[in-house]
SELOMI-986608 format. One record per residue (C-alpha): residue number from 1; residue in one letter; x, y, z. Coordinates in steps of 0.1 Angstrom, whole numbers, plus 5000, padded with zeros to 4 digits. Layout:
BEGIN
<node><i>NUM</i><aa>A</aa><xx>X</xx><yy>Y</yy><zz>Z</zz></node>
...
This chain:
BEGIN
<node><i>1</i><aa>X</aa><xx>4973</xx><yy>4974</yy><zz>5053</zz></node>
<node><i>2</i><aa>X</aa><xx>4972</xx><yy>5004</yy><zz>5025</zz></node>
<node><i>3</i><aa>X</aa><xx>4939</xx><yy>5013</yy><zz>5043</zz></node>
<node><i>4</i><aa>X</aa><xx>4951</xx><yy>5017</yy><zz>5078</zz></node>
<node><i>5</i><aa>X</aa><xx>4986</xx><yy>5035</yy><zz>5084</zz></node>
<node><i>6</i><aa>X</aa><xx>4988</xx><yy>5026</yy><zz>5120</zz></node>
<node><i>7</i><aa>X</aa><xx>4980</xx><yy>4991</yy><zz>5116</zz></node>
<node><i>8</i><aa>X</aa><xx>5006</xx><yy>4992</yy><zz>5087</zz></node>
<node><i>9</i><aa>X</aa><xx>5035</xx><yy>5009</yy><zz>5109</zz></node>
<node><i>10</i><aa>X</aa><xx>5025</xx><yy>4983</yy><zz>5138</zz></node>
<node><i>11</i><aa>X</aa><xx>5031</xx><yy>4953</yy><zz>5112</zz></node>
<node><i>12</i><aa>X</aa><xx>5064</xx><yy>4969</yy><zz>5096</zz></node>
<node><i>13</i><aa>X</aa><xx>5077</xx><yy>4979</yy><zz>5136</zz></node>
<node><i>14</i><aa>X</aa><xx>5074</xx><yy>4939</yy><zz>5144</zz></node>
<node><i>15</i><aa>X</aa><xx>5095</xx><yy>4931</yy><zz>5114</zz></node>
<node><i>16</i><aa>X</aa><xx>5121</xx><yy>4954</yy><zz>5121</zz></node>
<node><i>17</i><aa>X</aa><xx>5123</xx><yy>4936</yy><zz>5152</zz></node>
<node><i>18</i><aa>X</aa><xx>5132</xx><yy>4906</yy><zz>5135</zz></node>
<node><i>19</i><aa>X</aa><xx>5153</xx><yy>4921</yy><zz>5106</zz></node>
<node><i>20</i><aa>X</aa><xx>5165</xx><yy>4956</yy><zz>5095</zz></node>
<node><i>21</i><aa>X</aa><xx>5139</xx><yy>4966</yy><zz>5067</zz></node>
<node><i>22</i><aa>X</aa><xx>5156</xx><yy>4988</yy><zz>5040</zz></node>
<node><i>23</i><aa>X</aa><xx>5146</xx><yy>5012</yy><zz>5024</zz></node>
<node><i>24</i><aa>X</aa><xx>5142</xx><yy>4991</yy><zz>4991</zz></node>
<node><i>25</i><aa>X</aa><xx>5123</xx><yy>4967</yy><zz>5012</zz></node>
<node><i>26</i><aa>X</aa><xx>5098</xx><yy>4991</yy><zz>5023</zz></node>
<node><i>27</i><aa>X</aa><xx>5091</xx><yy>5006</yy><zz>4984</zz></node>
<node><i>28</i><aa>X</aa><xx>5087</xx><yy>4972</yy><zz>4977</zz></node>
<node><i>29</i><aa>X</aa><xx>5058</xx><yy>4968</yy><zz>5006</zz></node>
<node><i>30</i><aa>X</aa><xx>5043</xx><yy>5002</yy><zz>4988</zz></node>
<node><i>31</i><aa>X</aa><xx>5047</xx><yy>4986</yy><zz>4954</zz></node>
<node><i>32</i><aa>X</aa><xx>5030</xx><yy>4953</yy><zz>4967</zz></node>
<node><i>33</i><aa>X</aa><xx>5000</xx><yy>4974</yy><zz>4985</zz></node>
<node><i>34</i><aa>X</aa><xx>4994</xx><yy>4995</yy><zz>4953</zz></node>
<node><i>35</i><aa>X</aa><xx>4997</xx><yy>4961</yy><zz>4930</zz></node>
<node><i>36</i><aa>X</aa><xx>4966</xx><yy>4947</yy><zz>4960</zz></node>
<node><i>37</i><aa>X</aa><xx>4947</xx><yy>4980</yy><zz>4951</zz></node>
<node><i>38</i><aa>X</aa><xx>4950</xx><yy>4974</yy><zz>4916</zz></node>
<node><i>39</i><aa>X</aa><xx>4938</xx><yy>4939</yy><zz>4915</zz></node>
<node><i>40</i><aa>X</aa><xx>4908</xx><yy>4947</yy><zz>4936</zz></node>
<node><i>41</i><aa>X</aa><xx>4901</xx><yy>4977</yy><zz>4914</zz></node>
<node><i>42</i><aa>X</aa><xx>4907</xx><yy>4954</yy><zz>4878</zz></node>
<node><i>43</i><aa>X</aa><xx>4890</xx><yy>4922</yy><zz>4886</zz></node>
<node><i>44</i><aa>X</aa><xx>4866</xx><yy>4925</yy><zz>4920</zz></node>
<node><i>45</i><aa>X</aa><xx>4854</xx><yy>4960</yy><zz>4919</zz></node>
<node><i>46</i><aa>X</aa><xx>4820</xx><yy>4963</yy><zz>4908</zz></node>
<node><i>47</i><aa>X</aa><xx>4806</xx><yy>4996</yy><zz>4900</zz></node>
<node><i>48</i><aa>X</aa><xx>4791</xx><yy>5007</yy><zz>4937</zz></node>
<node><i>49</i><aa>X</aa><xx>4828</xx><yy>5002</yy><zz>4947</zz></node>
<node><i>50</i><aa>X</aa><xx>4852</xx><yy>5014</yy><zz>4918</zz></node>
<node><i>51</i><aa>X</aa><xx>4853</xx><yy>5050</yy><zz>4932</zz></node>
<node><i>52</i><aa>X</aa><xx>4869</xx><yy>5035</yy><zz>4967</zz></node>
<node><i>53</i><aa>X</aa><xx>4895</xx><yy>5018</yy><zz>4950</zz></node>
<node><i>54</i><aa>X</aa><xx>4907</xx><yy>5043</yy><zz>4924</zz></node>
<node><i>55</i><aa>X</aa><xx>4904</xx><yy>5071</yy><zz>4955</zz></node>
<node><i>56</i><aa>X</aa><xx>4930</xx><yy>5041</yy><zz>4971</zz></node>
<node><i>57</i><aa>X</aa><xx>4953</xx><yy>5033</yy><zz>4943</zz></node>
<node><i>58</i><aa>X</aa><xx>4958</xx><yy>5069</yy><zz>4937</zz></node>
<node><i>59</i><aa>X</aa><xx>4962</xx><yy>5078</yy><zz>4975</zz></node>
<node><i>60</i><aa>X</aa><xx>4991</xx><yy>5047</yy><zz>4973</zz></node>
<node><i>61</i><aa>X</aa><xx>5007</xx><yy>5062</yy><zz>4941</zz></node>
<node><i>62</i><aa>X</aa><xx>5009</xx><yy>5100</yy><zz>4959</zz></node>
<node><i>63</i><aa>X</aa><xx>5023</xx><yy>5082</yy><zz>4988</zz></node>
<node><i>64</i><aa>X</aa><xx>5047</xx><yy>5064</yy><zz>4967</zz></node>
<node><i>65</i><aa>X</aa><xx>5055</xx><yy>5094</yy><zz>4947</zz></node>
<node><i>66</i><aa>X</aa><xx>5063</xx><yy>5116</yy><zz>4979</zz></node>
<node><i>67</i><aa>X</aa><xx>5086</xx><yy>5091</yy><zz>5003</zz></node>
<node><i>68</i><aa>X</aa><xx>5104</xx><yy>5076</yy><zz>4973</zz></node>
<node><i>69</i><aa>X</aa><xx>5119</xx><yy>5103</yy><zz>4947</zz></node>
């Protein structure tokens, strides 16, 4: 989901449907995708691939930074 934003916003719209997400819940989904980025990038990523990742993890920490001060 941290690589597509509308896939992302049709998976959190169908649990709000279920339950009211707050806004602690939905840092935690941005801590959880950036944690997913992280692991990829620390123990899968071989060096072809490292660029994407890091490009990802800091693209998730900008988004964290900017919807959550």
């Amino acid at each position: 989901f941290y690589q597509d934003n509308i896939r992302y916003s049709f998976l959190l719209e169908g649990y709000c449907e279920t339950v009211h997400l707050t806004k602690e819940d939905l840092y935690a989904t941005e801590l959880l995708a950036l944690f997913m980025i992280l692991r990829f990038l620390g123990a899968k990523v071989n060096a072809n691939s490292r660029e994407h990742w890091y490009r990802l993890a800091t693209k998730q920490l900008d988004r964290i930074r900017a919807t959550h001060q």
